[in-house]
BADREN-876267 format. One record per residue (C-alpha): residue in three letters; x, z, y. Coordinates in pm, whole numbers, padded with zeros to 5 digits, always signed. Layout:
% residues N
AlaXZY...
***
This chain:
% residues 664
Unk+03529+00031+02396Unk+03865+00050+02214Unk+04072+00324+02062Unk+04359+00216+02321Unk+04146+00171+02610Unk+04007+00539+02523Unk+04356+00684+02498Unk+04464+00519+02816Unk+04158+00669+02992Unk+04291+01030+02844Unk+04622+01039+02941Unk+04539+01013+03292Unk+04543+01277+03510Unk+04256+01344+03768Unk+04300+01225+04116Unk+04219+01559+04329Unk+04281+01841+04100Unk+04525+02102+04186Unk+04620+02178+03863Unk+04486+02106+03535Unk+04374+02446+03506Unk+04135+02418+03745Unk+03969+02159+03698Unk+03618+02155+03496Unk+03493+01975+03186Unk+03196+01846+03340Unk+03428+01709+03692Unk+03693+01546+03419Unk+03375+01371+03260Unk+03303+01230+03582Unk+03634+01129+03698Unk+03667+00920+03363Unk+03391+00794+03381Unk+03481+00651+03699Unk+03771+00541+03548Unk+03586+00332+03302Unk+03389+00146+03588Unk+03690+00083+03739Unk+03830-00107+03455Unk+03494-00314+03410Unk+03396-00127+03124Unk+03012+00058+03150Unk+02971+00384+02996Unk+02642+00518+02825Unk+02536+00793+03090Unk+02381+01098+02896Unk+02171+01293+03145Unk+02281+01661+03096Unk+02079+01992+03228Unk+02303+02153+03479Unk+02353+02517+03397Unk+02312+02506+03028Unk+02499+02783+02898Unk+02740+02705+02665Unk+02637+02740+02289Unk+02833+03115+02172Unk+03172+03103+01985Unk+03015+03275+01649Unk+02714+03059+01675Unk+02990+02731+01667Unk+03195+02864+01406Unk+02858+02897+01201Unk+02664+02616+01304Unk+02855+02405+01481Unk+02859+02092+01263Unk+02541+02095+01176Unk+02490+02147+01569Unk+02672+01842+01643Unk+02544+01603+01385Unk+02156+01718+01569Unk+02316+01595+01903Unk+02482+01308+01786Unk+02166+01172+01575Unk+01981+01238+01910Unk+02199+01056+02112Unk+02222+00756+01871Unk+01873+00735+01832Unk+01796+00746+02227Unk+02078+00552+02352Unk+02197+00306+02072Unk+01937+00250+01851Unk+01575+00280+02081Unk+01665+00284+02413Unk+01315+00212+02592Unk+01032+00392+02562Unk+00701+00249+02575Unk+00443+00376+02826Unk+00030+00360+02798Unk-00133+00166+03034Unk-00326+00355+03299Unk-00700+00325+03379Unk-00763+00061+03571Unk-01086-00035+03724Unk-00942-00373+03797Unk-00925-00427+03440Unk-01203-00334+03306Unk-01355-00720+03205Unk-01030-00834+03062Unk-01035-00489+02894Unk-01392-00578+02725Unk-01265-00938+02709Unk-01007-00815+02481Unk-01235-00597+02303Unk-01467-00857+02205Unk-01181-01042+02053Unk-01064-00756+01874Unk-01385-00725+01748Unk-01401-01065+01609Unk-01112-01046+01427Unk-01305-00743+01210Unk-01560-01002+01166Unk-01316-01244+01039Unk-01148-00950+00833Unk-01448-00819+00654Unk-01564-01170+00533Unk-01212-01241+00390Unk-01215-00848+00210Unk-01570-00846+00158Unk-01711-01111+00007Unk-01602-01302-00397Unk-01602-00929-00547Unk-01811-01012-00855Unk-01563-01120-01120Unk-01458-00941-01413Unk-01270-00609-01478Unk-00909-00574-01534Unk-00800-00352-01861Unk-00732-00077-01878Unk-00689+00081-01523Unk-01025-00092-01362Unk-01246-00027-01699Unk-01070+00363-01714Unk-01197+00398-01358Unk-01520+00228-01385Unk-01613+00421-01709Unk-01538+00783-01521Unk-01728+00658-01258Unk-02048+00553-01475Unk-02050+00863-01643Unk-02054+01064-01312Unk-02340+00837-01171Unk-02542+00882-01465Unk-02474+01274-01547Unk-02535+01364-01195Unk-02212+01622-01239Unk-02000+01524-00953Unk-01781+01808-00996Unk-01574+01729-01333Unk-01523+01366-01377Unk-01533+01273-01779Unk-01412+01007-02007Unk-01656+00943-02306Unk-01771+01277-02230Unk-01394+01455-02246Unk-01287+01610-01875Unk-01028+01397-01772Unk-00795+01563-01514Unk-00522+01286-01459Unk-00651+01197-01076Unk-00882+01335-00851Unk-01253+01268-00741Unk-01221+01094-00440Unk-01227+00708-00634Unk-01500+00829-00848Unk-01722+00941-00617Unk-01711+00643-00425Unk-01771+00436-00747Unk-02045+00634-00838Unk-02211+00657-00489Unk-02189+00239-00506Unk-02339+00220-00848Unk-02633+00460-00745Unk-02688+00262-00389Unk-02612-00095-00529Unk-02616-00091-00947Unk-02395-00080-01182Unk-02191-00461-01136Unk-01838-00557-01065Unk-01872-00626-00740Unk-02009-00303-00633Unk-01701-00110-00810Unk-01522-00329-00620Unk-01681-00286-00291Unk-01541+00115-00215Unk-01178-00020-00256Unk-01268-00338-00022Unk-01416-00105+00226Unk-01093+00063+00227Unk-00888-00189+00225Unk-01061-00342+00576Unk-01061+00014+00720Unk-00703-00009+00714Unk-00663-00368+00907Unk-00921-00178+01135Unk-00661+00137+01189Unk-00408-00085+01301Unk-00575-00315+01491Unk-00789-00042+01674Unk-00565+00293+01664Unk-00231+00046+01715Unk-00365-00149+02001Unk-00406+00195+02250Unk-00009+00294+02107Unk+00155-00045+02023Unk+00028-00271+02260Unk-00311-00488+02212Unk-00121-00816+02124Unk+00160-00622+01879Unk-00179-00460+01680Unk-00368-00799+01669Unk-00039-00987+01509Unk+00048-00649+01299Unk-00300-00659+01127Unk-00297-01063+01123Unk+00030-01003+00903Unk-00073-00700+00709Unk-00373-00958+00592Unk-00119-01187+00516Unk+00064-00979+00239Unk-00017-01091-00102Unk-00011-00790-00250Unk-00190-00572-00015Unk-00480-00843-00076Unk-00476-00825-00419Unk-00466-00446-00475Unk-00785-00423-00229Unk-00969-00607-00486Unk-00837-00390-00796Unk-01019-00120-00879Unk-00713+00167-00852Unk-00696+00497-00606Unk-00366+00303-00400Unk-00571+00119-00152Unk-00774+00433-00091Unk-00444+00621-00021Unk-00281+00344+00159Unk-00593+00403+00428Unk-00634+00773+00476Unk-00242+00765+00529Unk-00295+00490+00772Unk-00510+00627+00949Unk-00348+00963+00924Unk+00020+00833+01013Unk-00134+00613+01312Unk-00296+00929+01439Unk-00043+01187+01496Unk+00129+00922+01669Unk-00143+00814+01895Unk-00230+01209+02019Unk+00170+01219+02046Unk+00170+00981+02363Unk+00158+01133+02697Unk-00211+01209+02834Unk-00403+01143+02491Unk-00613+01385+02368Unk-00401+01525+02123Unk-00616+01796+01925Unk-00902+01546+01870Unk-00642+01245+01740Unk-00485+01529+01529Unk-00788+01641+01376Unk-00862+01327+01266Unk-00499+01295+01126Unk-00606+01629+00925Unk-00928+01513+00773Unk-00761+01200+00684Unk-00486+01401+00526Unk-00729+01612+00321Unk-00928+01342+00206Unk-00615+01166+00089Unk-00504+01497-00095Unk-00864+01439-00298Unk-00788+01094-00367Unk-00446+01111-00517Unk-00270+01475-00448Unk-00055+01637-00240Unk+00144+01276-00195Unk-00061+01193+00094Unk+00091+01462+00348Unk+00407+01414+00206Unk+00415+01060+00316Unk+00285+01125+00666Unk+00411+01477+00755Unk+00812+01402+00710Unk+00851+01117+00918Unk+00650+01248+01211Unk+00830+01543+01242Unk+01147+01381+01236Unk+01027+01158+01503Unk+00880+01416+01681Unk+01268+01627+01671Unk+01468+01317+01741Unk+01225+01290+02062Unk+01176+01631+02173Unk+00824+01530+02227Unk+00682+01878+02039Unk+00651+02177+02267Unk+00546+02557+02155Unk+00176+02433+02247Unk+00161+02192+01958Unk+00252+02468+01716Unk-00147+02611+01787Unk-00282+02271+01752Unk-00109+02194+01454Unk-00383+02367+01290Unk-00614+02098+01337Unk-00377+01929+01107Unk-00330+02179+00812Unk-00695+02375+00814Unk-00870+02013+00739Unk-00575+01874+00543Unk-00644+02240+00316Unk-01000+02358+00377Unk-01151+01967+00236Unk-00948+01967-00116Unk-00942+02323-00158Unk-01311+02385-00293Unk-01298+02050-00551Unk-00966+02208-00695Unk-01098+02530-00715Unk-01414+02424-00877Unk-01298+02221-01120Unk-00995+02481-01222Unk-01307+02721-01282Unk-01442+02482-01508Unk-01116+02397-01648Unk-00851+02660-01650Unk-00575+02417-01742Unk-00624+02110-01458Unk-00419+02262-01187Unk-00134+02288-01444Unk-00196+01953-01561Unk-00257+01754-01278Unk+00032+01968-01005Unk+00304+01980-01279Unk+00262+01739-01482Unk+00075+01426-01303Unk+00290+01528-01025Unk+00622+01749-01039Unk+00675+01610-01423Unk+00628+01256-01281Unk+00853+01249-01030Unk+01126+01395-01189Unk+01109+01312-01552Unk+00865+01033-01599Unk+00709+00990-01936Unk+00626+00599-01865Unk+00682+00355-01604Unk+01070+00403-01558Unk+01242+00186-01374Unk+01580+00137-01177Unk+01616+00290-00801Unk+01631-00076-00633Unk+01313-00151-00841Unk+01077-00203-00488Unk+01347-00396-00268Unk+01185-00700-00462Unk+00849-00557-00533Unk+00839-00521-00114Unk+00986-00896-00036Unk+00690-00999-00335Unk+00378-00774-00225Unk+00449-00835+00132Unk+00478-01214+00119Unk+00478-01418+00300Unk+00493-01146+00575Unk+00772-01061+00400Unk+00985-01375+00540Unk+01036-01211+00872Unk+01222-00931+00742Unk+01591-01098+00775Unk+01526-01188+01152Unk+01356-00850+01227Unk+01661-00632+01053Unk+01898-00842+01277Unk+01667-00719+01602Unk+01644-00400+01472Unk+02004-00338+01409Unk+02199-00554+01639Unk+02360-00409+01928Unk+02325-00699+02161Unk+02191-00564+02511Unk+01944-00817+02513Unk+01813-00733+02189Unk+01871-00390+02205Unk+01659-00341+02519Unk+01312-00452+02331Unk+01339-00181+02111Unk+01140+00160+02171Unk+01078+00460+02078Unk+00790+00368+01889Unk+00926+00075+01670Unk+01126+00344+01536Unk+00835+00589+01445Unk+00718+00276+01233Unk+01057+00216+01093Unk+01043+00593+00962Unk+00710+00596+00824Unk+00805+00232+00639Unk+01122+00311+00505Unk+01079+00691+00443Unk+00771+00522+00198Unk+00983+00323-00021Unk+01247+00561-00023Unk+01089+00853-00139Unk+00941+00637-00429Unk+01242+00495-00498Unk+01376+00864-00584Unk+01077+00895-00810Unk+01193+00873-01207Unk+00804+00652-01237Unk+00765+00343-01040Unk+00487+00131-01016Unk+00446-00180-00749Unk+00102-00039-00606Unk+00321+00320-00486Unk+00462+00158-00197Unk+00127-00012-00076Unk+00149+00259+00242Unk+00444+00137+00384Unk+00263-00174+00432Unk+00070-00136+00716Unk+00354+00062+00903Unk+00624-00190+00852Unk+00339-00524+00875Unk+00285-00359+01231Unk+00649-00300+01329Unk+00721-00704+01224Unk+00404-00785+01437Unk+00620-00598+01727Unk+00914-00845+01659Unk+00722-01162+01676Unk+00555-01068+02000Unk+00834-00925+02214Unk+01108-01166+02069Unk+00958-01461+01913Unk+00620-01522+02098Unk+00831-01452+02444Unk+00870-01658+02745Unk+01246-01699+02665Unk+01153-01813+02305Unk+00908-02096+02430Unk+01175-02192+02662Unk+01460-02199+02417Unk+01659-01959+02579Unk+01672-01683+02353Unk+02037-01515+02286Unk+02017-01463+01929Unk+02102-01854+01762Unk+01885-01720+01441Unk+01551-01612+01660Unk+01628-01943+01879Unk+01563-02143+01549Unk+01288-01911+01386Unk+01097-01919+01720Unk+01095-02313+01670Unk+01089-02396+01343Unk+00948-02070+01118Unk+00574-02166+01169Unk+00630-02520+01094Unk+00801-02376+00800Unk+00562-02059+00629Unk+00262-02351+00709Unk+00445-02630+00507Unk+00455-02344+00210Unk+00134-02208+00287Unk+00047-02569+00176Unk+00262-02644-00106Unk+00128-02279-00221Unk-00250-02397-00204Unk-00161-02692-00400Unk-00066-02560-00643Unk-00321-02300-00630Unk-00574-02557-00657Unk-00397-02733-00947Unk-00391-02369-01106Unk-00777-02335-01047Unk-00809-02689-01199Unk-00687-02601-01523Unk-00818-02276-01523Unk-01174-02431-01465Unk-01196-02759-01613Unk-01522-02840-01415Unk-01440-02879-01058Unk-01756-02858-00837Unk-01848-03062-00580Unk-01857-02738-00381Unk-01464-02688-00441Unk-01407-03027-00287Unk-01580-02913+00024Unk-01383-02586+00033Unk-01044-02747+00046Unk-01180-03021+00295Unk-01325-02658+00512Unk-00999-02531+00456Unk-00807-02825+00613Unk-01025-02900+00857Unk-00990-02563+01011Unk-00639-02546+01008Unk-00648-02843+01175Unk-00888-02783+01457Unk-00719-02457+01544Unk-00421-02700+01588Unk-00594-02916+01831Unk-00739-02668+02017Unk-00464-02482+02102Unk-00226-02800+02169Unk-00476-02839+02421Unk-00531-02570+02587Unk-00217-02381+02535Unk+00040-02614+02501Unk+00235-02683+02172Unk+00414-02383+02089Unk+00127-02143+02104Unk-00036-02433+01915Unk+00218-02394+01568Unk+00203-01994+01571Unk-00175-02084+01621Unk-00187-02279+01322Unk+00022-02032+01171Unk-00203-01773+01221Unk-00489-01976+01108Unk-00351-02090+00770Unk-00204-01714+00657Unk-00567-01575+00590Unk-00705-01911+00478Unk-00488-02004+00227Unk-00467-01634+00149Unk-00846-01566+00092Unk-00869-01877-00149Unk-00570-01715-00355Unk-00760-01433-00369Unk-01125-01501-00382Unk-01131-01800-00643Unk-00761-01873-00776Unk-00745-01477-00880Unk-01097-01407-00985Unk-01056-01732-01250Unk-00758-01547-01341Unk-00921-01212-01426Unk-01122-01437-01636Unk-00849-01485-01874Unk-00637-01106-01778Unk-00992-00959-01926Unk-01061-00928-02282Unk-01469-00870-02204Unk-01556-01216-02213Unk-01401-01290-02523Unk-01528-00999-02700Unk-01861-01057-02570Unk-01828-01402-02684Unk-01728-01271-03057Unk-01969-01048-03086Unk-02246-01292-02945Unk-02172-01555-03216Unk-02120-01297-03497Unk-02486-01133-03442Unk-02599-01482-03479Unk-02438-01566-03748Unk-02539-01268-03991Unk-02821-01209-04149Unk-03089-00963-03935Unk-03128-00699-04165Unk-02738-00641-04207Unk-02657-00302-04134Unk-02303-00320-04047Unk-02238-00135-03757Unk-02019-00294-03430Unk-01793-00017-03323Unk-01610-00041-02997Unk-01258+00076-02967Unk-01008+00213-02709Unk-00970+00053-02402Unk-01270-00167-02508Unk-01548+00096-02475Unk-01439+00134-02125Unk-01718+00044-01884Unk-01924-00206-02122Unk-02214-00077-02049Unk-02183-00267-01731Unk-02081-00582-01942Unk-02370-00544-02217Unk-02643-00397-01955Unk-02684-00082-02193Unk-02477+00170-02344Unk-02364+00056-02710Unk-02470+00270-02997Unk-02043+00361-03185Unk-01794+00343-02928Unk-01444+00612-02988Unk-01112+00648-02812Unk-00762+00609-02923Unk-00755+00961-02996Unk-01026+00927-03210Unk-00896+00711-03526Unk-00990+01009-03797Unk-01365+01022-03647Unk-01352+00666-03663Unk-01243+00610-04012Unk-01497+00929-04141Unk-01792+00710-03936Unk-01632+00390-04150Unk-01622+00592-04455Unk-02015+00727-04419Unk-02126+00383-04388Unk-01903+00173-04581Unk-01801-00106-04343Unk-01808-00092-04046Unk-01643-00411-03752Unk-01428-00268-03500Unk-01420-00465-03142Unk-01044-00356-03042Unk-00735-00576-02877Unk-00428-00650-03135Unk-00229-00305-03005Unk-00458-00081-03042Unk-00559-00254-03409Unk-00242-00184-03458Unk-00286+00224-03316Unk-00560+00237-03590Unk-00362+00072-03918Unk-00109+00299-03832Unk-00324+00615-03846Unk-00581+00563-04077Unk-00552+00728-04417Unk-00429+00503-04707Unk-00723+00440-04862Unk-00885+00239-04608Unk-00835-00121-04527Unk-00804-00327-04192Unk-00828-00700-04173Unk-00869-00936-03888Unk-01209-01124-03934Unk-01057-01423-03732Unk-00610-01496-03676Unk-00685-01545-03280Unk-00987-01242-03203Unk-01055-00942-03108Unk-01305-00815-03382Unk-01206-00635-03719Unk-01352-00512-04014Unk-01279-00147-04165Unk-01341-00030-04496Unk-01235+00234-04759Unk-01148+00075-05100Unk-01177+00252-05426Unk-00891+00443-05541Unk-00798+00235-05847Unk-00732-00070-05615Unk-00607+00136-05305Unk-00263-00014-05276Unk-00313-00102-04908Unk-00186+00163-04716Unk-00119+00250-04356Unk+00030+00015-04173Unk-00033-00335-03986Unk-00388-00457-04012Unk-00410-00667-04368Unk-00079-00573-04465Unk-00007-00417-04813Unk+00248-00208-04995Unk+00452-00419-05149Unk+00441-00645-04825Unk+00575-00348-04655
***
């Protein structure tokens, strides 16, 4: 209402009273609000707790404003922002064959899921983060010591176990191969599509989970970084299914100490996979949800120790352990890989509005719902405003309290945010079922203009550049891979075909606009999973530097004579996992710490040819000692030769590889 018709409604005097003295707070409340009806206008009622005592005089003086900012953040949250609140559905014997009916399509959808995640693992590594990984986790599998993980036999203390041990348990079931380092991250990657499709269909509504997981598969990004071999998809699923937890034993009648103790272990076991980051993405925005709803009672302070004793008593004995072994990793890992990070970043700086893109990129093209869902989110139309709950705002917090806490960070990466994925793909899948997917959208009678016109023409739209996208994918792949297959023509027939039959079907048996969010649906993980099985893999091909340098070497061994005894030394981020590329474990391999035990091992033997990318050729020039000489042994390759020249023609000196004092 407006300032004047507010003032009108306070001078008034109230009908009844004696005097103004006598008349009550709460009965002048009521009379104005009376008022208000009067004039046509409908006030917001609060329901109040009769015989509340009124809050003390000091206690207002002292925390008054802080007192009042808790109401009114309560009040806009209940009554402006999520008015409804969403109820479980009740047992129901009547119900119990659509129940398994939509159980067995729920299920099928994993099955769809886990052959999209699954399956086109075995391409090659990524330098340096996959080959880092992978080389930790050969060394663990092969030493037996899953306590201390090691680098080229030095402890390294940067992350914890969790990845490694999951690496290592795959190379000791499966062999040492891409595709089984690949296969943990996968595996978590899918159990993340299953958390929301399974633990969001008993809190969210069977039809919101089923769309929220269709879309989370439809982000790009998340995709992509469940095929890299990195400790964020890992996270991004133990706080899944840690976040989706504590809100499913919130709801009334669940069985809150069992869903919270699996919130706990999921908590711990994200603590061992990348620190103490994983409780502080989950634990903040629940309890805020949990004050803004009154929904915690003195009970749940017991049970919250099903929460801390896992998230605590699963880490504890790893950390512990490995700070006997090493005094100086809780130091280095708390304070520096953590505290230090945060606040003063040593790499990876970037500015605060560094992930509004990176989310609009990784979450595409999810991500082009995001306008039209911020409009039903925020608008304060009653028809728009009554199809939000209580529980699109618990996924609203988790989402945005995600980016923003990263965006604080000093360090940014893209792959940080990766947890608010799933949160936010879930709260979008909310939006296109309640306003999109409605009755009043197939009839064309929605309020909003902008939802009228998404709920007609978006699918048409994301399909036509689903399209254009696999094009061009397939134009990418072309070049990439000169020799198309007659097996690659069949895949983009399959892939068109299927698109179109969903079409048909649908149209058919649904009518035509369940038919074009049909096809919709259809084309996000088809055209997806060719990005990422074949268009990506060739990629990697050409990201790697293996292949190459396997290439070089291969053709240099031919090439010289058998009985040459110049030793192939493998450098830096090269030595990194090539046992898995050469089948064995190569006889001179050092780190980039290592340039004076390199250039000793070059000096003992005279020559020596260093396998080693341009930078860190570069790392080694710089640091070697003056006598010694380094020279590409072809302008465009990865191999190099090192040598120490006599001191009466030592005028190269330290510096870039083949350059020479007077060039410098």
């Amino acid at each position: 209402m407006s300032r004047r018709a507010w003032r009108r409604v306070l001078a008034r005097p109230t009908p009844g009273a004696e005097t103004p003295a006598t008349e009550t707070g709460f009965e002048r409340r009521l009379a104005r609000a009376a008022w208000l009806r009067s004039d046509g206008i409908d006030p917001i009622d609060v329901p109040i707790r009769t015989g509340e005592p009124a809050m003390p005089e000091r206690a207002e003086g002292r925390f008054g404003e802080l007192h009042r900012a808790g109401r009114l953040m309560r009040f806009v949250w209940s009554h402006l922002a999520f008015p409804r609140h969403d109820r479980e559905a009740e047992a129901n014997p009547q119900q119990t064959a659509a129940r398994l009916g939509s159980l067995g399509l729920s299920l099928a959808m994993l099955l769809g899921f886990a052959l999209l995640i699954l399956t086109g693992l075995n391409f090659p590594l990524v330098e340096p983060d996959e080959t880092r990984n992978v080389q930790i986790a050969i060394e663990m599998a092969e030493s037996g010591d899953f306590v201390l993980p090691t680098r080229h036999g030095d402890p390294y203390l940067d992350k914890p176990a969790m990845l490694f041990w999951s690496l290592a348990t795959s190379f000791r079931s499966f062999g040492i191969a891409p595709w089984s380092a690949r296969l943990p991250v996968a595996l978590a990657c899918f159990a993340t599509i299953a958390a929301v499709l399974l633990i969001g269909s008993g809190r969210y509504g069977v039809v919101s989970a089923r769309v929220g997981a269709l879309l989370l598969t439809g982000c790009a990004g998340f995709l992509l970084v469940g095929r890299f071999v990195i400790t964020d998809a890992l996270l991004t699923c133990w706080i899944t299914w840690a976040a989706l937890s504590l809100h499913r034993g919130s709801a009334p009648g669940a069985w809150r100490t069992a869903w919270w103790l699996v919130a706990g272990i999921a908590l711990g076991l994200g603590v061992l996979t990348k620190g103490p980051v994983a409780p502080v993405l989950v634990l903040p925005p629940f309890l805020l949800w949990s004050w803004l709803e009154r929904s915690l009672g003195r009970r749940d302070l017991l049970r919250a120790a099903w929460i801390i004793v896992p998230m605590i008593a699963i880490p504890l004995p790893w950390f512990l352990s490995v700070a006997i072994r090493e005094p100086g990793q809780l130091e280095h890992f708390f304070l520096k890989h953590n505290l230090q990070r945060f606040t003063q970043a040593f790499d990876h700086r970037e500015a605060w509005w560094f992930y509004v893109p990176v989310v609009f990129a990784g979450m595409f093209p999810t991500s082009l719902l995001i306008p039209s869902a911020a409009i039903w989110l925020f608008s304060r139309r009653p028809s728009l405003r009554g199809l939000r709950t209580r529980n699109d705002g618990y996924l609203l917090l988790c989402g945005l309290w995600t980016i923003g806490f990263f965006s604080c960070s000093s360090s940014k990466l893209p792959t940080y945010i990766l947890p608010a994925l799933p949160p936010l793909s879930l709260l979008l899948g909310r939006f296109v079922v309640r306003v999109l997917l409605s009755r009043r959208a197939e009839a064309g009678r929605l309020v909003q203009g902008y939802h009228r016109h998404l709920a007609r023409w978006l699918p048409w739209q994301i399909v036509t550049m689903l399209a254009v996208v696999a094009v061009a994918a397939a134009v990418v792949e072309a070049w990439l891979v000169p020799d198309i297959r007659p097996t690659d023509w069949w895949q983009w027939i399959g892939m068109a075909f299927a698109a179109s039959l969903t079409f048909v079907v649908l149209r058919s048996t649904h009518g035509p606009f369940v038919a074009k969010w049909g096809l919709l649906g259809a084309s996000l993980p088809i055209v997806l999973g060719y990005l990422s099985h074949d268009v990506y893999g060739d990629g990697t091909s050409l990201r790697s530097n293996f292949p190459e340098a396997l290439a070089q070497v291969g053709t240099l061994e031919q090439n010289r004579p058998k009985n040459d005894p110049t030793p192939v030394v493998w450098f830096g981020r090269m030595g990194d996992s090539i046992r898995m590329h050469l089948g064995r474990t190569p006889d001179h391999r050092f780190a980039e710490s290592q340039v004076t035990e390199l250039c000793r091992f070059a000096a003992e033997r005279g020559e020596t040819i260093i396998v080693a990318i341009p930078r860190h050729a570069h790392l080694i020039a710089d640091d070697m000692p003056m006598d010694f000489r380094l020279e590409p042994i072809r302008d465009d390759g990865l191999l190099w030769r090192l040598r120490r020249e006599s001191s009466e023609s030592g005028e190269r000196v330290a510096g870039r590889p083949g350059e020479s004092r007077t060039e410098r």
